[in-house]
HTML snippet that shows the backbone in 3Dmol.js (N, CA, C, O; Angstrom):
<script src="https://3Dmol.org/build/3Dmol-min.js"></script>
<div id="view" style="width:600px;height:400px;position:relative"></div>
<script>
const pdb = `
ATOM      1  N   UNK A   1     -50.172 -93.653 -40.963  1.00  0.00           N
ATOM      2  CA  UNK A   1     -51.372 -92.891 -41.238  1.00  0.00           C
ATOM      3  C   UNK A   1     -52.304 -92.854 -40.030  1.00  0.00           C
ATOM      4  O   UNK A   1     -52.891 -91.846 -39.636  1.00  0.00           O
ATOM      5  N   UNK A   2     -52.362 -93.896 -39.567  1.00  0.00           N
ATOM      6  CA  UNK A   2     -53.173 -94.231 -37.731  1.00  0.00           C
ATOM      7  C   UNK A   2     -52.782 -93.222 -37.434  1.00  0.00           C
ATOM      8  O   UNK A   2     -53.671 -92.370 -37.414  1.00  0.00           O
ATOM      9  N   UNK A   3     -51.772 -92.859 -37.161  1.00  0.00           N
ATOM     10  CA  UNK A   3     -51.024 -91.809 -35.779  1.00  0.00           C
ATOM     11  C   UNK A   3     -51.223 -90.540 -36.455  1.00  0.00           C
ATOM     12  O   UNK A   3     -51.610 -89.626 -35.726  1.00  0.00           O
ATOM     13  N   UNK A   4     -51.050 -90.283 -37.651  1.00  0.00           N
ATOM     14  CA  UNK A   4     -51.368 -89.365 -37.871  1.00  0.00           C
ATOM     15  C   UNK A   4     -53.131 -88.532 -37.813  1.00  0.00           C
ATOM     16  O   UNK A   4     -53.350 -87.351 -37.543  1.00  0.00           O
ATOM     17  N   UNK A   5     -54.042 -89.482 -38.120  1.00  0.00           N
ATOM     18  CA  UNK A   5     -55.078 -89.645 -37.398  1.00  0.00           C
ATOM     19  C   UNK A   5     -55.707 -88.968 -36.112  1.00  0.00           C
ATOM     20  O   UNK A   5     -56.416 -88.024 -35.763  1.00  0.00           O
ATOM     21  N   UNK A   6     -54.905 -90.187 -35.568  1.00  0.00           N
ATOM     22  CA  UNK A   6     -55.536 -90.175 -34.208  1.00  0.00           C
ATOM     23  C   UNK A   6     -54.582 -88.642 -33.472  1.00  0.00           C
ATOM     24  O   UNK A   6     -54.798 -88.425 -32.280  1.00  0.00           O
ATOM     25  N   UNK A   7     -53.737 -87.821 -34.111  1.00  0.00           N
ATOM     26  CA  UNK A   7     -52.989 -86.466 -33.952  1.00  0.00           C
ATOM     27  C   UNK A   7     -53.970 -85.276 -33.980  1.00  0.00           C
ATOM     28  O   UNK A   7     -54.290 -84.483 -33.095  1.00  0.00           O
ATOM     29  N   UNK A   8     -54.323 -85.388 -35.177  1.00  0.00           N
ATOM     30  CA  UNK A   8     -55.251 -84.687 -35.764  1.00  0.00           C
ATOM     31  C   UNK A   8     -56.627 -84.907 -34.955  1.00  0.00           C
ATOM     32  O   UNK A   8     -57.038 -83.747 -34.935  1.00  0.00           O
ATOM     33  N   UNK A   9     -57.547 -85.632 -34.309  1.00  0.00           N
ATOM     34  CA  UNK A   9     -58.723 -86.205 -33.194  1.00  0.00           C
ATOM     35  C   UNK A   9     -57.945 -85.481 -32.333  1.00  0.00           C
ATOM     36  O   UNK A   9     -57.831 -84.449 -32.994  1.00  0.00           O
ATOM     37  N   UNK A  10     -57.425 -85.320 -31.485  1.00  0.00           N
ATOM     38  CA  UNK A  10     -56.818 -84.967 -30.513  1.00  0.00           C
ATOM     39  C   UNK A  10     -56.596 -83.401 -30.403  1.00  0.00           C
ATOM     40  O   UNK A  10     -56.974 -82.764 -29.420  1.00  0.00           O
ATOM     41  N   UNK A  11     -55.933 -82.817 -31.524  1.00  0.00           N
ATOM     42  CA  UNK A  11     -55.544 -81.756 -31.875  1.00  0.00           C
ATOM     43  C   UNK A  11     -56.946 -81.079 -32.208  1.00  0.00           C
ATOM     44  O   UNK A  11     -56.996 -79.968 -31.681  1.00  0.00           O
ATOM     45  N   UNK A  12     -58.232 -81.434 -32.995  1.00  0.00           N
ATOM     46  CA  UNK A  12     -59.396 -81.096 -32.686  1.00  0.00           C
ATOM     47  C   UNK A  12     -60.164 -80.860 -31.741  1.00  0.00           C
ATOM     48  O   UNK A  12     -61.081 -80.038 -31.731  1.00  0.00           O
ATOM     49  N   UNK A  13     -59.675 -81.895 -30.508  1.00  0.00           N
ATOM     50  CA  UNK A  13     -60.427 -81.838 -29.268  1.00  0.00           C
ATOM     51  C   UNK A  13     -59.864 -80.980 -28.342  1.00  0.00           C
ATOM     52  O   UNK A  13     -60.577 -80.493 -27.464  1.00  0.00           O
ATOM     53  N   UNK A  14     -58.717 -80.733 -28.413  1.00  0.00           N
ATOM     54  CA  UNK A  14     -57.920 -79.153 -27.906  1.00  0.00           C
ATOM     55  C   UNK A  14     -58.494 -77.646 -28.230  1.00  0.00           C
ATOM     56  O   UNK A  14     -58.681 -76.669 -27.504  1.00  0.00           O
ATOM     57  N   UNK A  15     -58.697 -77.886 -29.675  1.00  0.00           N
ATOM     58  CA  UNK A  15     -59.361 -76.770 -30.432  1.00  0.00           C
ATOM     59  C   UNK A  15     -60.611 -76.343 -29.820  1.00  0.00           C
ATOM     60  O   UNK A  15     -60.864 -75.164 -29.572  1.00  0.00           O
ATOM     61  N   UNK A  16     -61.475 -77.428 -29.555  1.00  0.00           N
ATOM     62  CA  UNK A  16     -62.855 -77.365 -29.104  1.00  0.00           C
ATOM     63  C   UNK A  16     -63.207 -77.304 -27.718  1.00  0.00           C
ATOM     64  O   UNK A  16     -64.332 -76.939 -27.379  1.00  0.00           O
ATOM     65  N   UNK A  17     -62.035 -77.744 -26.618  1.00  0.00           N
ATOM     66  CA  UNK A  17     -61.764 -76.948 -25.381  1.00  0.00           C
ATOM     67  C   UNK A  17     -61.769 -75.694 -25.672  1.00  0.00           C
ATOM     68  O   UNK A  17     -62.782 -74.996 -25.721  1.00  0.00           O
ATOM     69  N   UNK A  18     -60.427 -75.263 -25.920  1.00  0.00           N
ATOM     70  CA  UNK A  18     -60.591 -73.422 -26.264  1.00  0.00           C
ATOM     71  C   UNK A  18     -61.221 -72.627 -26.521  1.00  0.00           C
ATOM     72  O   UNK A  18     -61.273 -71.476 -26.088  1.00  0.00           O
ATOM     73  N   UNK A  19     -61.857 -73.199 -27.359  1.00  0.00           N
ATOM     74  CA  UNK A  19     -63.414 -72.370 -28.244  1.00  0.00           C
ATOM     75  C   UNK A  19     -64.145 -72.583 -27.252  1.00  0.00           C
ATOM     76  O   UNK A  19     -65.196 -71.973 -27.447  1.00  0.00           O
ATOM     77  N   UNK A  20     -64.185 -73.400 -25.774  1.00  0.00           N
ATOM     78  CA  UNK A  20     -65.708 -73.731 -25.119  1.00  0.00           C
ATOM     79  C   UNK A  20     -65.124 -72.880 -23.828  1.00  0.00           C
ATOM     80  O   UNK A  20     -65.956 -72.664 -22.946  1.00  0.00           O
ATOM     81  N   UNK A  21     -63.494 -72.261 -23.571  1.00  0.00           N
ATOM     82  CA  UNK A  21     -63.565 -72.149 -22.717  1.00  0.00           C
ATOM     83  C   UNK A  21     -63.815 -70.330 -22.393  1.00  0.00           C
ATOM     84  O   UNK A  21     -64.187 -69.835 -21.329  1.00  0.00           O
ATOM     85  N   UNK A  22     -63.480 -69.623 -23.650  1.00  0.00           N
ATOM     86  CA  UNK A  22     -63.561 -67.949 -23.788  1.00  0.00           C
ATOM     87  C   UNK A  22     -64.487 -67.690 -23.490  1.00  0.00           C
ATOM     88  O   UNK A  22     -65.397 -68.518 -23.467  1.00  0.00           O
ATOM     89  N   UNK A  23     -64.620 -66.662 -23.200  1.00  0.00           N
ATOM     90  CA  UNK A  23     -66.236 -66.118 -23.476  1.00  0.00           C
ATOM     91  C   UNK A  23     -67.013 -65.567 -25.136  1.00  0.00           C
ATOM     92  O   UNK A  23     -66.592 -64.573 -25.726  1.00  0.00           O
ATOM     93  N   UNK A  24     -67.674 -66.061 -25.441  1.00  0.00           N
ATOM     94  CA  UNK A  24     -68.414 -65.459 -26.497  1.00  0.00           C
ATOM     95  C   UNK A  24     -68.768 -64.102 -27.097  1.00  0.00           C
ATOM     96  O   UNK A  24     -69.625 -63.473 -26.476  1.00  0.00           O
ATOM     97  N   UNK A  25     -68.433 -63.727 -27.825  1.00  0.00           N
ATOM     98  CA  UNK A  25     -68.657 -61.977 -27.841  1.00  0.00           C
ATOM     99  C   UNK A  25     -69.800 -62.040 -29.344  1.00  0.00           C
ATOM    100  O   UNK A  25     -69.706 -63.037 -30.060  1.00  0.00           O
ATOM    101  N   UNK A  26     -70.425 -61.368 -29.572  1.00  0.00           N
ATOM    102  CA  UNK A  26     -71.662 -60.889 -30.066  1.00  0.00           C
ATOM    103  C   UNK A  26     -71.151 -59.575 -30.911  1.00  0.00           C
ATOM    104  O   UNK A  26     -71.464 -58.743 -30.060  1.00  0.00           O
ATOM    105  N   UNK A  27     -70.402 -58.535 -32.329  1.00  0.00           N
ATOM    106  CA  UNK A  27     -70.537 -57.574 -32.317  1.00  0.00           C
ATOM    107  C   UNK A  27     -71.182 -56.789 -33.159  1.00  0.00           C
ATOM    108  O   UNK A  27     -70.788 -56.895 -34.320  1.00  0.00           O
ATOM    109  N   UNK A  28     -71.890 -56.167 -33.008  1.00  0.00           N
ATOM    110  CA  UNK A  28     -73.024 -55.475 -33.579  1.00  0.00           C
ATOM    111  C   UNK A  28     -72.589 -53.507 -33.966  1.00  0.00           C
ATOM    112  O   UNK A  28     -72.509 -52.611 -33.125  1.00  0.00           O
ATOM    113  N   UNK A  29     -72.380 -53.384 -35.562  1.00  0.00           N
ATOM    114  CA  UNK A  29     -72.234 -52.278 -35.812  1.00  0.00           C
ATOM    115  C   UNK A  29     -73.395 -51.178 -36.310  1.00  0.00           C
ATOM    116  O   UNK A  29     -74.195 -51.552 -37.167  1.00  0.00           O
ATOM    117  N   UNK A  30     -73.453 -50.283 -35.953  1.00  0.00           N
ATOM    118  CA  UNK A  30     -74.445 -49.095 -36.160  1.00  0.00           C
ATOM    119  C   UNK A  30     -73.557 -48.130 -36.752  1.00  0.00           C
ATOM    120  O   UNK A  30     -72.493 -47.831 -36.210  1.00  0.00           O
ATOM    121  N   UNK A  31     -73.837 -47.767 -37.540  1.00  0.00           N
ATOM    122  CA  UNK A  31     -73.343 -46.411 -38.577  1.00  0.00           C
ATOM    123  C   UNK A  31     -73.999 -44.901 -37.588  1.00  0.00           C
ATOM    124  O   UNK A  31     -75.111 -45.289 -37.231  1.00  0.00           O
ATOM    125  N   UNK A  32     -73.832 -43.652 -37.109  1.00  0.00           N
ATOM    126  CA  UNK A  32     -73.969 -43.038 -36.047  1.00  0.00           C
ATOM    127  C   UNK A  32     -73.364 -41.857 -36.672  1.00  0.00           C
ATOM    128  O   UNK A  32     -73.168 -40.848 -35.995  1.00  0.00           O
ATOM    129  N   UNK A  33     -72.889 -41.937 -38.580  1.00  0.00           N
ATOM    130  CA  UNK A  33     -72.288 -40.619 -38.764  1.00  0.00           C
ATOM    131  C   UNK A  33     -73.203 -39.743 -39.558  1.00  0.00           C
ATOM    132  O   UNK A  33     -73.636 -40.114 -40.649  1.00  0.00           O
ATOM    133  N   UNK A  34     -73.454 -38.781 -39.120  1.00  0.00           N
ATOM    134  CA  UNK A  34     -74.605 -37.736 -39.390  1.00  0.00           C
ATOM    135  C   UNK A  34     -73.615 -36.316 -39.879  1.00  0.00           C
ATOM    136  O   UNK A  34     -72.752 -35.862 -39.127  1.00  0.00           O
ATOM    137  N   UNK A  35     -73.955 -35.639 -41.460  1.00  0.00           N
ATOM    138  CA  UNK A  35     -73.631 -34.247 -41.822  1.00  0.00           C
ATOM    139  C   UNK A  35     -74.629 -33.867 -41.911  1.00  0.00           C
ATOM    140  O   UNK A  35     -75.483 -34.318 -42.674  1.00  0.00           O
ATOM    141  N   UNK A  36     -74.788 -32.755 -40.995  1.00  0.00           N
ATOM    142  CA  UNK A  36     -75.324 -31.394 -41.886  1.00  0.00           C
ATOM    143  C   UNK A  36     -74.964 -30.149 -41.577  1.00  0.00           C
ATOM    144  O   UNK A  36     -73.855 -30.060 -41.050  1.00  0.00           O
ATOM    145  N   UNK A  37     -75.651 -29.005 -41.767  1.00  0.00           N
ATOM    146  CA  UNK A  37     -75.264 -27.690 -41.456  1.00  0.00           C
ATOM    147  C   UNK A  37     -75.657 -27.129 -40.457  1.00  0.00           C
ATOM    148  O   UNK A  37     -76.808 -27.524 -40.639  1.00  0.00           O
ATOM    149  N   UNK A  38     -75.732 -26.598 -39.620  1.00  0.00           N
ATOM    150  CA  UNK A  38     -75.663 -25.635 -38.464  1.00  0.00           C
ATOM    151  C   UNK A  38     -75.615 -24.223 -38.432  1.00  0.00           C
ATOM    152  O   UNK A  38     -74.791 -23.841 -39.263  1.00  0.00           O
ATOM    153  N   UNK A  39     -76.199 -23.188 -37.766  1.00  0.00           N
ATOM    154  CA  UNK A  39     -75.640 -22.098 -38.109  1.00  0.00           C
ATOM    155  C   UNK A  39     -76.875 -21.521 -36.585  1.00  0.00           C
ATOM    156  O   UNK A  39     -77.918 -22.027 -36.169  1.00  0.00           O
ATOM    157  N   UNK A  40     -75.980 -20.110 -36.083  1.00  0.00           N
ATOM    158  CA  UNK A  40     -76.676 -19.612 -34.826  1.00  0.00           C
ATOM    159  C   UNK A  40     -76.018 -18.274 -35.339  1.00  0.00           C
ATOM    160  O   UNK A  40     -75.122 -18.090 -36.162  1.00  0.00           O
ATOM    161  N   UNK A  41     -77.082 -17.030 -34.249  1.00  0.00           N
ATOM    162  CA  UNK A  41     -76.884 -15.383 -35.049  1.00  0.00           C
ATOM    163  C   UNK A  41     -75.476 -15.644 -34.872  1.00  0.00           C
ATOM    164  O   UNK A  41     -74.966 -15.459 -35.977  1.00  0.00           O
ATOM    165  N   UNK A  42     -74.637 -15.963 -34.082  1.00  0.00           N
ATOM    166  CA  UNK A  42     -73.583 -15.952 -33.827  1.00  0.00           C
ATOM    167  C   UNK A  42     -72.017 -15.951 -34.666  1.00  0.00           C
ATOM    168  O   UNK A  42     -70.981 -15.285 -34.684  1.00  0.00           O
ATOM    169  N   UNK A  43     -72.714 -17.370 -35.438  1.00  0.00           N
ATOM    170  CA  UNK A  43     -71.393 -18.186 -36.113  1.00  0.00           C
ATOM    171  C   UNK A  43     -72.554 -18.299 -37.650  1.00  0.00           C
ATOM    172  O   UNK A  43     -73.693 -17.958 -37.971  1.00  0.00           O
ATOM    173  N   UNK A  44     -71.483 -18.936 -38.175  1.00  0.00           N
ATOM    174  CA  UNK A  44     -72.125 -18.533 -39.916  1.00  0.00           C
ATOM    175  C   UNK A  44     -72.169 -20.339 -39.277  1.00  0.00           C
ATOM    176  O   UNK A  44     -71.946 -21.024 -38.279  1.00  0.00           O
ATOM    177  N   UNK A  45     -72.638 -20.404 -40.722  1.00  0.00           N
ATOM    178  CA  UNK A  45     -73.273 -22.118 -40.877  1.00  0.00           C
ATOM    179  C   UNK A  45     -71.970 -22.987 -41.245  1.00  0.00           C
ATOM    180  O   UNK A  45     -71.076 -22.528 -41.956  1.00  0.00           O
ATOM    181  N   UNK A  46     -71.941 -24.288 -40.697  1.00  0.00           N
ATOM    182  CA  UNK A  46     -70.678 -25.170 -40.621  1.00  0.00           C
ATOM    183  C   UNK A  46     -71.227 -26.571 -40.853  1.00  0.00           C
ATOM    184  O   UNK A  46     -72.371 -26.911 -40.556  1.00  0.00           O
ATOM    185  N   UNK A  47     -70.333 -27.328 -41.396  1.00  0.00           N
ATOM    186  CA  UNK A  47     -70.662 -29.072 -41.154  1.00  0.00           C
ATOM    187  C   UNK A  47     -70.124 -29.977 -40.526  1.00  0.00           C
ATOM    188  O   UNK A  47     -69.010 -30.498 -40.469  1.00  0.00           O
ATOM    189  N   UNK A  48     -71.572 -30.140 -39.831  1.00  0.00           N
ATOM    190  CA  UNK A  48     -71.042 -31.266 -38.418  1.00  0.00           C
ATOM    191  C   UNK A  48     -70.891 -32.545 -38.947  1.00  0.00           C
ATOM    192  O   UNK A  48     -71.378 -32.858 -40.034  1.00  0.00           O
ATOM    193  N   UNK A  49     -69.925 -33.683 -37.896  1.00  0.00           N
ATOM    194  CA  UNK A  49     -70.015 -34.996 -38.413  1.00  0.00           C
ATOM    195  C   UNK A  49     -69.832 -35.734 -37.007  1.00  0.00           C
ATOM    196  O   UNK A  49     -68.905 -35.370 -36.285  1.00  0.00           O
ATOM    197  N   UNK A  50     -70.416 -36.433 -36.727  1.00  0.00           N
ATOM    198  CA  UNK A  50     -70.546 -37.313 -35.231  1.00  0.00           C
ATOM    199  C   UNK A  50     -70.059 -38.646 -35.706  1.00  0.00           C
ATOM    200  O   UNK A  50     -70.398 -39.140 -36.782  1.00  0.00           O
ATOM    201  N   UNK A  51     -68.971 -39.387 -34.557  1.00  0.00           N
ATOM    202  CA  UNK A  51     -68.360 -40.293 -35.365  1.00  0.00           C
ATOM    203  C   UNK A  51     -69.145 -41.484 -35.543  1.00  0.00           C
ATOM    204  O   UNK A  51     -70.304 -41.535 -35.132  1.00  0.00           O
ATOM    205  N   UNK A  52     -68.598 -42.428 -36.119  1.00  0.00           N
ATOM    206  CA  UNK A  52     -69.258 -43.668 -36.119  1.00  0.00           C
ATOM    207  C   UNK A  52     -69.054 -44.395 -34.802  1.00  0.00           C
ATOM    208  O   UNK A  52     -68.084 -44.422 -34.045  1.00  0.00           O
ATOM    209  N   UNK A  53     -70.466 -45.083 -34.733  1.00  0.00           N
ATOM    210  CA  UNK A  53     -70.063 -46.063 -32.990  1.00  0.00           C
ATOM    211  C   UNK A  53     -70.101 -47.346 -33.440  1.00  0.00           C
ATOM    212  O   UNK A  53     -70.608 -47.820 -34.457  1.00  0.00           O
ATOM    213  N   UNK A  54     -69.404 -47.919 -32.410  1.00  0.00           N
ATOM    214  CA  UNK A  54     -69.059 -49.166 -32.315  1.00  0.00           C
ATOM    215  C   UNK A  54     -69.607 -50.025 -30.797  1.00  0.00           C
ATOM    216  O   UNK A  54     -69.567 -49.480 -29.694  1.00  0.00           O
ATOM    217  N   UNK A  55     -70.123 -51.499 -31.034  1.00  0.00           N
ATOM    218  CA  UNK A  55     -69.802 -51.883 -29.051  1.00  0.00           C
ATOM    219  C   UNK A  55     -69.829 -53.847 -29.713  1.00  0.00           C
ATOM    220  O   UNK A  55     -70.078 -54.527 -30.709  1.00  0.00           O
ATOM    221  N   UNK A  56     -69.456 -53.922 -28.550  1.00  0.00           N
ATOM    222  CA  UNK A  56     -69.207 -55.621 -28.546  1.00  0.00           C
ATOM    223  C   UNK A  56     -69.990 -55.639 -27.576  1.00  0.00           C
ATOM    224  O   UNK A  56     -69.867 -54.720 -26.767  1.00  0.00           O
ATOM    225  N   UNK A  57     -71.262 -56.891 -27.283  1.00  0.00           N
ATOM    226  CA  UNK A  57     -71.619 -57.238 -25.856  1.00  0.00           C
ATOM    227  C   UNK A  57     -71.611 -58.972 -26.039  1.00  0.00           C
ATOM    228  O   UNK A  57     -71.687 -59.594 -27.099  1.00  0.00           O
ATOM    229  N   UNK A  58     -71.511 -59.438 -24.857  1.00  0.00           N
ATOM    230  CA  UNK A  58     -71.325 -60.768 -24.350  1.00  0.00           C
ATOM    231  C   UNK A  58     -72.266 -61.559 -24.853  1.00  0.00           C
ATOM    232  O   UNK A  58     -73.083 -60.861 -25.454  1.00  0.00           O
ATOM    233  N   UNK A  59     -72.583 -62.879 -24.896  1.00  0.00           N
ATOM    234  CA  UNK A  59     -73.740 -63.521 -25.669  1.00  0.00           C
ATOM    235  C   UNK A  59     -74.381 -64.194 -24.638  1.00  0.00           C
ATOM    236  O   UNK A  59     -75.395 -64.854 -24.868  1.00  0.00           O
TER     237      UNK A  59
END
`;
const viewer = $3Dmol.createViewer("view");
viewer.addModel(pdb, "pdb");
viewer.setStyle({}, {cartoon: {color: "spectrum"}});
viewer.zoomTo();
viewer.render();
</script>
């Protein structure tokens, strides 16, 4: 049970290198999708849709 233990301490402290050694990412979503109608003498009226955005920045 010791060894198994002291496996597991070890195997944690590996874990917690890794996690200290990435870089951190931060991601933050905004919704950015907008309908409505449109219309110029030109063209009859239509519905627009702008996509959704996305970004990740560093912490």
């Amino acid at each position: 049970m010791a060894q198994l233990a002291e496996l597991r301490a070890r195997e944690a402290e590996v874990k917690k290198a890794r996690a200290e050694f990435w870089p951190k990412l931060s991601v933050k979503a905004t919704s950015a999708t907008s309908i409505g109608a449109t219309s110029t003498p030109d063209r009859p009226a239509g519905k627009t849709m702008r996509p959704t955005t996305w970004s990740a920045v560093p912490c």
